[in-house]
Rosetta silent file (secondary structure, phi, psi, omega in degrees, C-alpha in Angstrom):
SEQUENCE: XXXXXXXXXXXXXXXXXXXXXXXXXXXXXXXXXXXXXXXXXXXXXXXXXXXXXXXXXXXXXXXXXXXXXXXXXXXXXXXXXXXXXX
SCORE:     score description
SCORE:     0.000 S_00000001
   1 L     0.000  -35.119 -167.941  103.888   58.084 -171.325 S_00000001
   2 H   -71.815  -31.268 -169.619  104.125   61.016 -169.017 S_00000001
   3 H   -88.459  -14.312  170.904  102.020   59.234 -166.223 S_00000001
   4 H   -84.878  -71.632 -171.895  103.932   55.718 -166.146 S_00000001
   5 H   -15.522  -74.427  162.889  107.087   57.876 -166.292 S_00000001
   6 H   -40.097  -14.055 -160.975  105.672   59.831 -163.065 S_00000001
   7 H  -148.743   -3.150 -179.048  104.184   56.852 -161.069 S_00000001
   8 H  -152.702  -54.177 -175.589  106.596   54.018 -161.870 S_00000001
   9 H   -61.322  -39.028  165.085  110.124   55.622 -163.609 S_00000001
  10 H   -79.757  -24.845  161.681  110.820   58.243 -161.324 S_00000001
  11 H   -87.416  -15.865  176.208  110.136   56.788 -158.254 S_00000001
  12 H   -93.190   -7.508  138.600  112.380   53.951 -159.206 S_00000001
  13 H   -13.797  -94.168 -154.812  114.893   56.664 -160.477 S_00000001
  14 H   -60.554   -1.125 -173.981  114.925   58.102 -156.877 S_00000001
  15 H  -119.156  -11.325  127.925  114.806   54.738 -154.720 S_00000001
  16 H   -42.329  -22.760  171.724  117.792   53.572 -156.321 S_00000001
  17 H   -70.017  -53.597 -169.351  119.802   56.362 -155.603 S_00000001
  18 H   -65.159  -63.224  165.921  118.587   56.155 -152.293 S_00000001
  19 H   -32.939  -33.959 -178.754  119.153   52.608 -151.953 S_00000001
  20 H   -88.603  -10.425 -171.182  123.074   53.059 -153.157 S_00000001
  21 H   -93.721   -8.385  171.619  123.207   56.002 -151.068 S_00000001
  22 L    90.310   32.899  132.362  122.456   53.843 -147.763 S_00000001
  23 L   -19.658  148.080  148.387  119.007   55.385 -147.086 S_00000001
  24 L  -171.590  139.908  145.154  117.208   52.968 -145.107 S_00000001
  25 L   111.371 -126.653  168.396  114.288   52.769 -142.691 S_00000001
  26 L   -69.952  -14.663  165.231  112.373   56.238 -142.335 S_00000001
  27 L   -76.592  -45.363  162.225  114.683   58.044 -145.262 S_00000001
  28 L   -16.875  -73.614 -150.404  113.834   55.335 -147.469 S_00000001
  29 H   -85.912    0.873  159.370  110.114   54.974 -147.071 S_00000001
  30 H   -83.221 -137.423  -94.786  110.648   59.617 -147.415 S_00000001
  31 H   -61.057  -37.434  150.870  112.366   59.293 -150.874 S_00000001
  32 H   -50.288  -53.600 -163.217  109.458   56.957 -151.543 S_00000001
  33 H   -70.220  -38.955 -171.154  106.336   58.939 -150.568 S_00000001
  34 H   -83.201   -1.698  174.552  107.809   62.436 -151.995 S_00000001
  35 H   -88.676  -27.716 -172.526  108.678   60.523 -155.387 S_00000001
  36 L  -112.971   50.871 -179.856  105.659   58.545 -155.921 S_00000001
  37 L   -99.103  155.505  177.818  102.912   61.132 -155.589 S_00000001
  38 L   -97.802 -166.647 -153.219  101.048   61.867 -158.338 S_00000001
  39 L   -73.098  108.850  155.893  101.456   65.386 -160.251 S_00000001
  40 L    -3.757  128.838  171.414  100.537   68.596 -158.049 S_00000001
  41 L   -68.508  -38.578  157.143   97.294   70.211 -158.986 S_00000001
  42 L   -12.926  -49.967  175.795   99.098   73.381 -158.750 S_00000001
  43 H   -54.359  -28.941 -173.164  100.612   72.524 -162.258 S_00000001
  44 H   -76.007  -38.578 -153.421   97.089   72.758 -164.169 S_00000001
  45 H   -93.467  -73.063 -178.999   96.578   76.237 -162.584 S_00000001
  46 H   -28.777  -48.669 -160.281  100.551   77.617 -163.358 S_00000001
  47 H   -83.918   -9.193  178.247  100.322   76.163 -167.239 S_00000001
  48 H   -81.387  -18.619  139.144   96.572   77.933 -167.442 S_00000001
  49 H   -38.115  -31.778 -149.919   98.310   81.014 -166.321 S_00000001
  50 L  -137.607   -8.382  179.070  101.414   81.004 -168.272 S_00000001
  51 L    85.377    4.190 -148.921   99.243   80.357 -171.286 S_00000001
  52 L  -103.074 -158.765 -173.077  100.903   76.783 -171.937 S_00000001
  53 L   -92.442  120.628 -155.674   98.572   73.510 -172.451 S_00000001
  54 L  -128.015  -42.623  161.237   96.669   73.669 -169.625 S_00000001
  55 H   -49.621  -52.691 -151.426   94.149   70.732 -170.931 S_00000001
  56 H   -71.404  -42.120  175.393   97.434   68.291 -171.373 S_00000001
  57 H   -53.100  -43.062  178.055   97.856   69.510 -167.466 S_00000001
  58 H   -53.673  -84.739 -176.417   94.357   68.997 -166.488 S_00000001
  59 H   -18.435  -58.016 -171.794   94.684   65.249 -167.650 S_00000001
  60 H   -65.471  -17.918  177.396   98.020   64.633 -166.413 S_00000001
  61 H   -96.256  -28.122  169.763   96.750   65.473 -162.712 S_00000001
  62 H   -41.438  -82.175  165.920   93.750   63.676 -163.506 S_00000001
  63 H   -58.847  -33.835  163.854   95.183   60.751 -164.639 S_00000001
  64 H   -50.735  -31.690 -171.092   98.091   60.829 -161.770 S_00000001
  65 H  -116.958    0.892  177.900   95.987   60.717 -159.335 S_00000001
  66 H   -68.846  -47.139 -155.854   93.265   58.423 -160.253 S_00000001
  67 H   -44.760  -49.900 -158.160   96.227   56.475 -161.353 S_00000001
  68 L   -77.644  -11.256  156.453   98.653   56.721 -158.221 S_00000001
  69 H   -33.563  -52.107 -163.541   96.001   54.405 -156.121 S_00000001
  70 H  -125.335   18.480  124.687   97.357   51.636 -157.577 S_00000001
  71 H   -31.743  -79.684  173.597  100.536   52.550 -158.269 S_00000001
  72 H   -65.947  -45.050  178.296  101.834   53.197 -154.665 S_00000001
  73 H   -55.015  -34.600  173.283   99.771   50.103 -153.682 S_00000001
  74 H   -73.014  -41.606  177.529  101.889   48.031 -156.079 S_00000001
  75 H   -46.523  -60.994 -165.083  104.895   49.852 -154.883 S_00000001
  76 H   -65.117  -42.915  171.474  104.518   49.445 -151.079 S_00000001
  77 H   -54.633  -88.929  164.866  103.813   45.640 -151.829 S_00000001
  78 H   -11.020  -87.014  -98.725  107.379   45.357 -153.736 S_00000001
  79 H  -104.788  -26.851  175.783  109.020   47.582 -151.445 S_00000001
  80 H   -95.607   -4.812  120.607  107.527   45.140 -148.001 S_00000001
  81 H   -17.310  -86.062  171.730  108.229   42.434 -150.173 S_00000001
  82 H   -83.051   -2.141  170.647  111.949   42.569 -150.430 S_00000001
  83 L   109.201  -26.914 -175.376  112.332   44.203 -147.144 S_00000001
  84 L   -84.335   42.110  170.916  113.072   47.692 -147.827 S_00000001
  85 L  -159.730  128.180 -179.419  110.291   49.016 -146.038 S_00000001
  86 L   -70.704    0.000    0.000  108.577   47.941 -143.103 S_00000001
């Protein structure tokens, strides 16, 4: 659940906003790229640090980024699709 949240809910969270807020062009296809990245490795190393679940982190960067290949590639089709990106 966390990685379809991450790779498909949140970027379409953020490119609606963006869309209503009259983004367009190169702010657009920015509120796309920094939303639909997958999760910072940086996160694995902070919760093994902090003590927290540091396995459920390892995965979730794991899985994000294997993930986000084909993710953004469906995205960028959609998004050149309907026009808002070029």
């Amino acid at each position: 659940m966390v990685t379809v949240s991450k790779l498909i809910l949140v970027p379409a969270f953020f490119m609606t906003c963006a869309y209503f807020l009259g983004f367009r062009g190169v702010a657009f296809t920015t509120v796309f790229a920094l939303s639909a990245v997958p999760t910072a490795v940086a996160s694995f190393v902070l919760a093994k640090e902090m003590e927290a679940d540091a396995p459920l982190a390892g995965e979730i960067v794991a899985f994000t980024s294997v993930l986000s290949v084909f993710t953004i590639f469906a995205w960028m089709l959609f998004l050149t699709g309907v026009g808002l990106i070029a």
